[in-house]
Backbone as a chain_set.jsonl record, in Angstrom:
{"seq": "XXXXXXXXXXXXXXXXXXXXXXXXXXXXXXXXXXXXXXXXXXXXXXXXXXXXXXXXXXXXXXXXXXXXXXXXXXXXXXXXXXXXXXXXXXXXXXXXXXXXXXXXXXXXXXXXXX", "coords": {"N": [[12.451, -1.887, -6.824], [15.345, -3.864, -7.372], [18.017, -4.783, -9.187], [17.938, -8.017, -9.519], [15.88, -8.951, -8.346], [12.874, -10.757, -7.268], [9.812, -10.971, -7.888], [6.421, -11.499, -6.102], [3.472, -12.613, -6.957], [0.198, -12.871, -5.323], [-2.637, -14.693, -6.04], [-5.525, -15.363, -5.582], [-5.095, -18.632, -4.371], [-3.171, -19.195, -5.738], [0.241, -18.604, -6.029], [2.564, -16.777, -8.19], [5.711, -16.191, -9.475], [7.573, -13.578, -10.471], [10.008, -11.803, -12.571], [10.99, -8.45, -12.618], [11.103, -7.206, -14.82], [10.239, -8.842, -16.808], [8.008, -9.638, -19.744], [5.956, -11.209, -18.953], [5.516, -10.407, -16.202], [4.56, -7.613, -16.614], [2.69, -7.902, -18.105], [1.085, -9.518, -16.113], [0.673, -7.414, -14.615], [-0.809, -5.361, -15.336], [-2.724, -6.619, -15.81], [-4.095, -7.427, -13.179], [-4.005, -4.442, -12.609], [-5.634, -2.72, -14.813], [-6.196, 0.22, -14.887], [-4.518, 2.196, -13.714], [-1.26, 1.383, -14.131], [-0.999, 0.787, -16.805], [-0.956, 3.759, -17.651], [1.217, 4.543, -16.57], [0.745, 5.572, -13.819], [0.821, 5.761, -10.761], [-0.633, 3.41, -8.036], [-0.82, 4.395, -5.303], [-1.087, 6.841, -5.736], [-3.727, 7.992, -6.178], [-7.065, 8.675, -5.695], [-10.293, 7.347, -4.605], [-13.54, 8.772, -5.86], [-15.579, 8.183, -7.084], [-18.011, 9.894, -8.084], [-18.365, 13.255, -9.362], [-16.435, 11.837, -10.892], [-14.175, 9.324, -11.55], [-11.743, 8.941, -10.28], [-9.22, 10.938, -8.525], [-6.043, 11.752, -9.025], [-3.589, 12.075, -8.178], [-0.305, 13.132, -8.875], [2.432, 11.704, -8.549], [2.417, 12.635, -5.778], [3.256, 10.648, -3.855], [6.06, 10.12, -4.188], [9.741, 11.333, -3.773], [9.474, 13.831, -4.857], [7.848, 17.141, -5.771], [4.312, 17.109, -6.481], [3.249, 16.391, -9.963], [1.311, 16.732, -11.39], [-1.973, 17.156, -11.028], [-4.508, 15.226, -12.001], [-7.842, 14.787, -13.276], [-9.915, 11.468, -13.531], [-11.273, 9.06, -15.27], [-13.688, 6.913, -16.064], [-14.683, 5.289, -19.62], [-17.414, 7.22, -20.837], [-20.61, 6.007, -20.066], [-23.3, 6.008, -21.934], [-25.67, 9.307, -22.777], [-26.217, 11.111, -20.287], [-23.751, 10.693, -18.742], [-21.325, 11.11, -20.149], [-21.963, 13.947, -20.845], [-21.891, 14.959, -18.186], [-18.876, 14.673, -18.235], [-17.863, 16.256, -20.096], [-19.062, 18.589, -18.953], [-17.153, 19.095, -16.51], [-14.706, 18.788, -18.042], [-15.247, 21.726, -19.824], [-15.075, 23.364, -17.58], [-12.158, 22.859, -16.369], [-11.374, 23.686, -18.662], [-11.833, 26.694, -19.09], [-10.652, 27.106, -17.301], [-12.187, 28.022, -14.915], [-12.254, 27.638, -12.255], [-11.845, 26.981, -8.314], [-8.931, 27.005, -5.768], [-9.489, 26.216, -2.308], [-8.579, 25.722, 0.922], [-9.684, 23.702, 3.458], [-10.403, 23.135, 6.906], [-10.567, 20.953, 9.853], [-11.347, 21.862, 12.831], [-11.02, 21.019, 16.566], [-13.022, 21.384, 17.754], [-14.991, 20.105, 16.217], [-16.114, 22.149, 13.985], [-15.871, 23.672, 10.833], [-13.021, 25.34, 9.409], [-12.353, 28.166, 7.305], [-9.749, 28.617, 4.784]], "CA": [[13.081, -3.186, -6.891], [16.576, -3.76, -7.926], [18.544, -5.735, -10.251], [18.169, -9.402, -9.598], [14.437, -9.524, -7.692], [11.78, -11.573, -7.83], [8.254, -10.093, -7.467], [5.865, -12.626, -5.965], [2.062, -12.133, -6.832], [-0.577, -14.212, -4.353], [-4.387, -14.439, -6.366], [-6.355, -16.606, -4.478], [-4.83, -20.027, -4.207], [-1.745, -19.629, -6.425], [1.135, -17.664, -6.316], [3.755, -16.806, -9.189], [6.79, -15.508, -9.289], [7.904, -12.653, -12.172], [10.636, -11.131, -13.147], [9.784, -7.338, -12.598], [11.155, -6.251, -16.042], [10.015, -9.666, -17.768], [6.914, -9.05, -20.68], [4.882, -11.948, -18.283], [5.103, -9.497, -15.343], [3.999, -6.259, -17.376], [1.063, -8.476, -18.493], [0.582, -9.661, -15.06], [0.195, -5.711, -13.606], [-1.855, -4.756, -16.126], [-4.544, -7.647, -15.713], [-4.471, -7.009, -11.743], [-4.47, -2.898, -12.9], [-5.827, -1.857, -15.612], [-6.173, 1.448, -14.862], [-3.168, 3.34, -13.313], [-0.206, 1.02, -14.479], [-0.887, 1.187, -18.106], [-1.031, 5.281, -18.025], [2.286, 4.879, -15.995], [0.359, 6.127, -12.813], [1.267, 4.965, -8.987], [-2.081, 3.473, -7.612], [-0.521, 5.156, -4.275], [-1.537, 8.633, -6.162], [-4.886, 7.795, -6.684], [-8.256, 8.572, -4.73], [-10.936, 7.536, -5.389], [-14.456, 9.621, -5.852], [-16.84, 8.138, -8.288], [-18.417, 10.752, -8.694], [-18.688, 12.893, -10.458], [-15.772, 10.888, -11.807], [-13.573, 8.009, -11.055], [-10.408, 9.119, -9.394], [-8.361, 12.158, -8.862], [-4.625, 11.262, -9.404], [-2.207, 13.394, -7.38], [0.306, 12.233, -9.889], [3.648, 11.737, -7.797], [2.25, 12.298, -4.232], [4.151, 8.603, -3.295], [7.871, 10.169, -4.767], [10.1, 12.433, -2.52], [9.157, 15.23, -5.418], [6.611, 17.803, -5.718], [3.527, 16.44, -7.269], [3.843, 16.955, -11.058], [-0.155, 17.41, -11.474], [-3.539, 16.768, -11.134], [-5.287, 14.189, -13.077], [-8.953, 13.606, -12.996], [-9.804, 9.982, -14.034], [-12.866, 8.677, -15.418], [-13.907, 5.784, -16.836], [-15.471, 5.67, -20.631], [-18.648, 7.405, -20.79], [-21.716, 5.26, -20.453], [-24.583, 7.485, -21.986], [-25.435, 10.452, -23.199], [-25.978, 11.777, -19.088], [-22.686, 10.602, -18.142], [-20.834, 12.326, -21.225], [-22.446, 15.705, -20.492], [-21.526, 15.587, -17.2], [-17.768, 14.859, -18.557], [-18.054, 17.56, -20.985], [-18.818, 19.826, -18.518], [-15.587, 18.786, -16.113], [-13.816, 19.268, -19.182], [-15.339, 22.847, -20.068], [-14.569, 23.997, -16.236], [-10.91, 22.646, -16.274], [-10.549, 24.198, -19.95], [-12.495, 27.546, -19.227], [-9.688, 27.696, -15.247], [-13.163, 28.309, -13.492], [-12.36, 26.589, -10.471], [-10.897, 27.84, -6.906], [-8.494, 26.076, -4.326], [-9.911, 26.096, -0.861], [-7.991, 25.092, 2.254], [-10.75, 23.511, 4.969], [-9.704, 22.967, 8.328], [-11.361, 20.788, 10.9], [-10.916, 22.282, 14.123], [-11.496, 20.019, 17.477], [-14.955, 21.646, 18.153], [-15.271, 19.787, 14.619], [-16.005, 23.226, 13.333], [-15.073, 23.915, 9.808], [-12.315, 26.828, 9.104], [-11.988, 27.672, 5.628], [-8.407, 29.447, 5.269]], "C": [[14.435, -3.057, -7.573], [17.019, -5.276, -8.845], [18.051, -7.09, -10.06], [16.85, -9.909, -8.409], [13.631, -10.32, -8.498], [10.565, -11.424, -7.277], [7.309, -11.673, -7.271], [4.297, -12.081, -5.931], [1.303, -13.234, -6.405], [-2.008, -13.59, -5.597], [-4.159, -15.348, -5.968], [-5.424, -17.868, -4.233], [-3.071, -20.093, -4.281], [-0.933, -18.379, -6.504], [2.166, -17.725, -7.361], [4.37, -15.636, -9.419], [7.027, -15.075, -10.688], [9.361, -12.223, -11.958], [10.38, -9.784, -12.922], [10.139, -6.695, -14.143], [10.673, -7.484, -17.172], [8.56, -9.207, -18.696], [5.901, -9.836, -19.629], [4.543, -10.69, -16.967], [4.645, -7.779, -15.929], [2.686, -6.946, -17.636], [0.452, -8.699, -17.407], [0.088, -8.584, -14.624], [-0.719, -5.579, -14.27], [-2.687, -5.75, -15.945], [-5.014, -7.202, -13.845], [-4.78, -5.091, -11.758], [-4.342, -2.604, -13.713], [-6.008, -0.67, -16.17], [-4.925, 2.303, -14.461], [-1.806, 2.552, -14.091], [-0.363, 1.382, -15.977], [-0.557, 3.117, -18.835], [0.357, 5.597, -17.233], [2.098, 5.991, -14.632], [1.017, 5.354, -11.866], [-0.339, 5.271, -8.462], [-2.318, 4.378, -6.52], [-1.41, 6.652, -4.368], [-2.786, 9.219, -6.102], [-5.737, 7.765, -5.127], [-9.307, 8.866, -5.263], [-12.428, 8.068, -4.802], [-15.917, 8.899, -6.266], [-17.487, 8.806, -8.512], [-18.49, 11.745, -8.515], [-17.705, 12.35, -11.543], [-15.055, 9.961, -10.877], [-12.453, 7.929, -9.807], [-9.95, 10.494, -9.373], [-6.91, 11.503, -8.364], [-3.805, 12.489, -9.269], [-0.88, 13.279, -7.748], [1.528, 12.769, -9.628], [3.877, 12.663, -6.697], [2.791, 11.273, -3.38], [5.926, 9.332, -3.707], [8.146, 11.352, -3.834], [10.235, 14.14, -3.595], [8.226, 15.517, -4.95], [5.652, 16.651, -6.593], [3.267, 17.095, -9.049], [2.448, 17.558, -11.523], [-1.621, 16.737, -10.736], [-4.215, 15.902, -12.141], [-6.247, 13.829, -12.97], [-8.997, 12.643, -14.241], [-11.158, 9.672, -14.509], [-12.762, 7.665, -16.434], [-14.545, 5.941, -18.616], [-16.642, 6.221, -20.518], [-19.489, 6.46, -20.799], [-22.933, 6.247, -20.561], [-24.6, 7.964, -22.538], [-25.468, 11.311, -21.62], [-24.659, 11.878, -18.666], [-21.647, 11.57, -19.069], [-20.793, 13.691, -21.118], [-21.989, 16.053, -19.588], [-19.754, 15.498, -17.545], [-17.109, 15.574, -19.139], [-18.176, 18.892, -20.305], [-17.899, 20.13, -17.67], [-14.622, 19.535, -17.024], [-13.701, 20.771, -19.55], [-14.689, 24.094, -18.487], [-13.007, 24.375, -16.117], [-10.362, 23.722, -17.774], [-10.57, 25.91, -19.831], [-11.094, 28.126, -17.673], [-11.311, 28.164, -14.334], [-13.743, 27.313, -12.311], [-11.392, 27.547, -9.67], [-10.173, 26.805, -6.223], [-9.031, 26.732, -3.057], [-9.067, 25.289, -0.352], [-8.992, 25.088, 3.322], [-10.373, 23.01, 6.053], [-10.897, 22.176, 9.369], [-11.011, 21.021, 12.112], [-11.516, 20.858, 15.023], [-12.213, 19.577, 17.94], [-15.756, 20.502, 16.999], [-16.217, 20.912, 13.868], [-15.463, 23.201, 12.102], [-14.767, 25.0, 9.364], [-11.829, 26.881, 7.403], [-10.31, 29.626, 6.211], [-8.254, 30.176, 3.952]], "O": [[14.601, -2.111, -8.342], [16.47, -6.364, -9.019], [17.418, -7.229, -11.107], [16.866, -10.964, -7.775], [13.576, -10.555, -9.705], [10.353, -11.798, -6.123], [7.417, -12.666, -7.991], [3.907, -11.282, -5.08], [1.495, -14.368, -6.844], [-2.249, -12.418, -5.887], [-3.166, -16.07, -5.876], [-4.842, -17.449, -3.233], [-2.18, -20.576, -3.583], [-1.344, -17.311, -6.956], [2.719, -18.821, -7.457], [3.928, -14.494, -9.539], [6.846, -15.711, -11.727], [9.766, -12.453, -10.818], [9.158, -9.67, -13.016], [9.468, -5.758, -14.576], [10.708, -7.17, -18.362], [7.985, -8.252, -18.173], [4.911, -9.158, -19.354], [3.431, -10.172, -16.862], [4.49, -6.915, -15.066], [1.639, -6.391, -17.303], [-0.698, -8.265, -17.332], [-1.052, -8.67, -14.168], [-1.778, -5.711, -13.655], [-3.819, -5.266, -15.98], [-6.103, -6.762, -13.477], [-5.621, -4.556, -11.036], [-3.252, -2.127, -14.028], [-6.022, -0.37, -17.364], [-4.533, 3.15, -15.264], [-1.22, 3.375, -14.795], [0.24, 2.395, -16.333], [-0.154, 3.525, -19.924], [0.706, 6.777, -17.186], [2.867, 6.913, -14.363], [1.709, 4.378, -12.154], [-1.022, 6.293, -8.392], [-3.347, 5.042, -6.399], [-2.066, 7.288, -3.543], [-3.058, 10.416, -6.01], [-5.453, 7.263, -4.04], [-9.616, 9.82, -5.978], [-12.679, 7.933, -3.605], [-17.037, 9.106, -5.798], [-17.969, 8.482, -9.597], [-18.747, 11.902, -7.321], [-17.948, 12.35, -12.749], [-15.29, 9.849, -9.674], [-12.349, 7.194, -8.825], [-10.343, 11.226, -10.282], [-6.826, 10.808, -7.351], [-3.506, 13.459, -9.966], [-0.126, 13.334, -6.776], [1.923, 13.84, -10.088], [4.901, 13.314, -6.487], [2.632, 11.262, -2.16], [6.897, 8.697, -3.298], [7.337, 12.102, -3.289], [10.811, 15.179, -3.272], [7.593, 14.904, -4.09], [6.069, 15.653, -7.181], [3.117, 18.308, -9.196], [2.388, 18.7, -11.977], [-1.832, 15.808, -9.957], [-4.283, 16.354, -13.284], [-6.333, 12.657, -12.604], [-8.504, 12.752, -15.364], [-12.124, 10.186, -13.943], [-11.98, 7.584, -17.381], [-14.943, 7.097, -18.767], [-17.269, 5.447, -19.794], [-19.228, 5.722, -21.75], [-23.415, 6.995, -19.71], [-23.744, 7.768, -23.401], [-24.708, 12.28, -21.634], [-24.26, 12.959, -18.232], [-21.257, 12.662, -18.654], [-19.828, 14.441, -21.261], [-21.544, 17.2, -19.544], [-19.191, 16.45, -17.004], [-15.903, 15.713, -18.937], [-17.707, 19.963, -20.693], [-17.526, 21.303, -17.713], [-13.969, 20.556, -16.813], [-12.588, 21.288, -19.651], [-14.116, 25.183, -18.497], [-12.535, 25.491, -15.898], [-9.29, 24.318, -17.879], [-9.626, 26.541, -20.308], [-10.84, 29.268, -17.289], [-11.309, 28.588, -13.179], [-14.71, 26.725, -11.827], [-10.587, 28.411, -10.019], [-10.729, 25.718, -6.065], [-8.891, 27.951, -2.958], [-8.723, 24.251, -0.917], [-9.239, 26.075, 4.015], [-9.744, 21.989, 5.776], [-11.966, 22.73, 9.627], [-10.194, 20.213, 12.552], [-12.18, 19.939, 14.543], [-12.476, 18.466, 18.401], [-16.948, 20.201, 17.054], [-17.097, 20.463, 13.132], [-14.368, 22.638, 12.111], [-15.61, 25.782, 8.924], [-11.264, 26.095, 6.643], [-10.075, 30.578, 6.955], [-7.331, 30.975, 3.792]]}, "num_chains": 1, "name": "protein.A"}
């Protein structure tokens, strides 16, 4: 958006018009997304999984850069199951024991791993 717009948000019935740099429209994003705007994400970036977590965040996949990283997402723990399994995400990512794979669906719908 540029200098002198006016962002128009529709919920149900009523629409209202912001400002995009005013404090009402920062409050506005953040009540419609609480999750990616506040961490200064692009929802664009975001796909989501649930499990075993929330999102993975391809974090500036939407900009004409490279993508700057990887971000998995997850909500607060609820638990002690859910925790553990976040704990062990965590130990994987901390420990590098993970691989990239490239899978290919051919036409046969065959799957080519590359």
């Amino acid at each position: 958006m540029k200098g002198n717009e006016v962002l128009i948000i529709s919920v149900g019935w009523d629409e209202v018009a912001f400002e995009p740099t005013s404090p009402s429209f920062i409050k506005a994003i953040r009540k419609i997304d609480p999750v990616f705007t506040p961490r200064k994400l692009n929802p664009d970036d975001a796909k989501v999984i649930f499990h075993p977590i929330d999102y993975i965040v391809f974090n500036g996949m939407k900009a004409p850069e490279p993508i700057k990283n990887i971000i998995l997402l997850d909500r607060q723990a609820i638990g002690t199951d859910h925790r553990a399994l976040q704990k062990s995400i965590e130990k994987v990512v901390e420990h590098e024991n993970y691989e990239w794979q490239t899978l290919r669906v051919q036409e046969d719908g065959k799957i080519k791993v590359e």
